[in-house]
N, C-alpha and C positions, 0 to 999 in steps of 0.2 A: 504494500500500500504506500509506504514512503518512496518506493521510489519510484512509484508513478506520479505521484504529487510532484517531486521534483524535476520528474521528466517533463510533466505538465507547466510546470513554471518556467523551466528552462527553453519551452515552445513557445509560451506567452512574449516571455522577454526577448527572446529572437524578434518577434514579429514585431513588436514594439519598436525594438533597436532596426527593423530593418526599414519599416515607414519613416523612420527620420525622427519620432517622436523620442521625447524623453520623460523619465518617471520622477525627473523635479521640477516644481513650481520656475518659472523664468527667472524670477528673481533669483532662486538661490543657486543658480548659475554665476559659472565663475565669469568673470569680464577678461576681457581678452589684455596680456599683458600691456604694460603702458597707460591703460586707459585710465583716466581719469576717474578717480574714488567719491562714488556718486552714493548718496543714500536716497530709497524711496520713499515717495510721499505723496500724498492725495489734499487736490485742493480743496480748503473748507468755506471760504470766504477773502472777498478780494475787501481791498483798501482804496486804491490806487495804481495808479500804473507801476508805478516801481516797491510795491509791496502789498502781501497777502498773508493770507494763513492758510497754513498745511496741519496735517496730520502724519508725522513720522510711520515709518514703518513699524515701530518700537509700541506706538499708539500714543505718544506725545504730543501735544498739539504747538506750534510754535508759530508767532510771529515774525515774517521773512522780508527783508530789504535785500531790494534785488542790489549784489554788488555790482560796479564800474558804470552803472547808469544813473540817470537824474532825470524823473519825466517832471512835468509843469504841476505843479500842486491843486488840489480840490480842495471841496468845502470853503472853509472861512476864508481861508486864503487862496482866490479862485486865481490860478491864472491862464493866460489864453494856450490852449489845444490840451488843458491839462484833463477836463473832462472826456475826450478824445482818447486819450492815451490811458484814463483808466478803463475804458467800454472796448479796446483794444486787447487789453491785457486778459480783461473777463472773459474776454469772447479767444483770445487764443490759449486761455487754461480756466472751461468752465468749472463751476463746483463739478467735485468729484472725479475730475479729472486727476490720473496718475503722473507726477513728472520726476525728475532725480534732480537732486539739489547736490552741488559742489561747493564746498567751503573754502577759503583761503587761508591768509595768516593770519586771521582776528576771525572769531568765529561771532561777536557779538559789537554791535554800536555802542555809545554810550545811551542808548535807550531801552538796552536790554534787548534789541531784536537781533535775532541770528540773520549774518551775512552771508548770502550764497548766490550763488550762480545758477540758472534753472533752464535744465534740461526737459525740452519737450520728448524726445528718445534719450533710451540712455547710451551715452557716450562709447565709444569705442578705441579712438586713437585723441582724442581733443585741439587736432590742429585746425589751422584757419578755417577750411571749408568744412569742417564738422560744425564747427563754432554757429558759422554765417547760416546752414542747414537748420542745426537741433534745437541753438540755444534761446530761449526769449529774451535774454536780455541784447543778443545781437540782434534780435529779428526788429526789437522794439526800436534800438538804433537806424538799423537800414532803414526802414520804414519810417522813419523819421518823426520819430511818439518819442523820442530820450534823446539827451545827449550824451557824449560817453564823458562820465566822468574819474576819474582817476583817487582816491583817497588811500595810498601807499599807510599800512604796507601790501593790502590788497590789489596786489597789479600783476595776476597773472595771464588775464587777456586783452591789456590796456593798446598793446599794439595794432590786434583785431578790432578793438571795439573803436579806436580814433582813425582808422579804414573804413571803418561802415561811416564810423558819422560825413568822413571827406564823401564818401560814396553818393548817403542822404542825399547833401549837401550839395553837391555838384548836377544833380539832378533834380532837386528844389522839390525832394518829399518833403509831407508832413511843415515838423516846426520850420521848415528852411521853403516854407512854397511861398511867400510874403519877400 
């Protein structure tokens, strides 16, 4: 009887293994070396264009400032295309939506919010044209809803994101169509 069972299993898992499928969730797949060390998270509620809240994988919930950008401010302090860039944001990471967050060398503002970079897919190798692909905070630059902004010590895609802004810019998206 046992070792029908495991002949049984051992057929199962062939055919598994041979459709291409695998018997672990995506996530806890490993990422291909090099890749940029992303953690999962599901969006719970937007702010504004350059920050929201997620829910960790862990099941922590965190308020998140998207780092290297700076979209135009809402609420009391309205300024112009800032409503824009928040209904931007919304609409390219609604609630519930799953994205990966990438931290830098500060993981916190001084207002207590976690600093991260946010991946629409998760990341693979993190050079420039993954960046300009995956990431919202470049997407939100090209598109011209942010500017890139730079607050060292966090500047590990500051090169990329002051290319999309020239990119924006030269083509007069968004903040740059005036």
């Amino acid at each position: 009887m046992r070792t029908r069972l495991h002949f049984t299993l051992a057929l199962l898992l062939a055919a598994v293994l041979a459709a291409g499928c695998t018997l672990l969730p995506e996530s806890a797949e490993e990422p291909p070396p090099g890749a940029p060390e992303v953690t999962q998270a599901d969006v719970i509620r937007h702010t504004d264009g350059d920050t929201a809240h997620f829910r960790l994988d862990g099941g922590a919930e965190e308020k998140v400032r998207f780092i290297g950008i700076d979209t135009p401010e809402v609420g009391e302090n309205l300024e112009p295309f800032g409503e824009e860039a928040a209904v931007y944001t919304a609409e390219a990471i609604p609630v519930g939506t799953t994205v990966w967050l990438e931290t830098d060398a500060e993981l916190r503002d001084k207002h207590g919010r976690l600093l991260a970079y946010v991946w629409l897919e998760r990341p693979t190798v993190g050079d420039a044209a993954e960046v300009r692909e995956k990431m919202l905070n470049a997407r939100l630059v090209l598109d011209g809803y942010a500017n890139a902004y730079t607050y060292p010590p966090n500047v590990k895609y500051t090169n990329v994101l002051k290319d999309l802004q020239s990119e924006a810019r030269g083509a007069k998206r968004g903040l740059w169509a005036e």
